[in-house]
C-alpha positions in Angstrom: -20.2 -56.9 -18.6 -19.5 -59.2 -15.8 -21.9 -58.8 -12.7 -21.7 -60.3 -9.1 -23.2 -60.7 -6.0 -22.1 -62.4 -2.9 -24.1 -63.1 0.5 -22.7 -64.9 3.3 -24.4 -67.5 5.3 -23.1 -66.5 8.7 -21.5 -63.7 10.8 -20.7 -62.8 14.4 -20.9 -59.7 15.8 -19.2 -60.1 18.7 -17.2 -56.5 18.9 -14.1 -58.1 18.2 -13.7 -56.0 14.1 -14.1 -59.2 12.3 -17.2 -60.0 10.5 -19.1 -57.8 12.9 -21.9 -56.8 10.4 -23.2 -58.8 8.4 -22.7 -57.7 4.3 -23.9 -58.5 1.0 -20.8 -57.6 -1.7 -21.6 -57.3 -5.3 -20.5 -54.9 -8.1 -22.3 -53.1 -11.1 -25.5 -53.1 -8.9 -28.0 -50.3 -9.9 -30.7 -50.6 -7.1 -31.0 -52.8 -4.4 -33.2 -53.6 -1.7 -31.8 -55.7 0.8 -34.2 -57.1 4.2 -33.3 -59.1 7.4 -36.5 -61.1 8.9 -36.4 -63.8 11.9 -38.5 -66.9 11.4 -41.8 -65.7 12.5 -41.5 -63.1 9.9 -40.8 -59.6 11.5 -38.7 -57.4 9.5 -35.5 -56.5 11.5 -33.3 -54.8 9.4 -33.8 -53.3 5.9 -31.4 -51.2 3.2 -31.3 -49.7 0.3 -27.0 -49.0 0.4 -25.1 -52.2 -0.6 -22.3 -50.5 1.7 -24.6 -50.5 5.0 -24.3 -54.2 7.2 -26.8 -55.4 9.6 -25.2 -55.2 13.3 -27.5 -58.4 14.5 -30.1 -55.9 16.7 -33.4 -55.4 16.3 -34.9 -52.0 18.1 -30.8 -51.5 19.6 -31.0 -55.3 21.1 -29.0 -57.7 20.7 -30.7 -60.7 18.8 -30.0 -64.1 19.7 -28.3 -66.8 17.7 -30.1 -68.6 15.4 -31.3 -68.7 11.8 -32.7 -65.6 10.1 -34.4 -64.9 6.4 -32.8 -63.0 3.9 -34.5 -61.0 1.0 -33.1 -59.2 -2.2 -34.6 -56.6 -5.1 -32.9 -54.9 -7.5 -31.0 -55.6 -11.0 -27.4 -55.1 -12.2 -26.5 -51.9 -14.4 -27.4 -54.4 -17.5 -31.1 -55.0 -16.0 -30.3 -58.5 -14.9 -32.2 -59.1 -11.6 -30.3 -59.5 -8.6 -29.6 -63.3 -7.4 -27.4 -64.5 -5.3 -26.6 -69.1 -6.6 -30.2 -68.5 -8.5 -32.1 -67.0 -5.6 -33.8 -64.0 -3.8 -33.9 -65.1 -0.3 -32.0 -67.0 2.0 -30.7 -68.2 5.6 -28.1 -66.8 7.3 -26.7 -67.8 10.7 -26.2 -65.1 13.5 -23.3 -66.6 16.1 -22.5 -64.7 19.4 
């Protein structure tokens, strides 16, 4: 059975249709749990749905750019854990 996940390390969601949210892709994944933190460690953005994207706010404000903290849970149909290049977290880059 073969089993992916993808995360990208930047998006911009500057209104424009393109890369607005930003999205984890992946198929044959059973559960999931998928969280957005900035550096000082507040949770910003958290899902269970591999189909929902994080629109860069935090309380319906825009955040700034900058690095943020990603964070996966979950397995694969198969029971693998989720990983994304051998990890569970991550940086991304936010870019108005």
């Amino acid at each position: 059975v073969f089993t992916t996940f993808f995360v990208p390390n930047l998006f911009s969601p500057i209104g424009d249709g393109k890369n607005d949210q930003f999205r984890r892709y992946g198929q044959r994944i059973e559960t999931l749990t998928f969280q957005v933190y900035d550096r000082q460690g507040t949770l910003l953005f958290e899902t269970n749905r591999i189909e929902e994207g994080w629109d860069g706010k935090y309380r319906n404000q825009p955040l700034p750019n900058g690095l943020y903290v990603w964070k996966i849970s979950g397995s694969f149909e198969d029971g693998t854990p989720l990983q994304f290049e051998g990890a569970q977290s991550g940086q991304l880059r936010l870019v108005r």
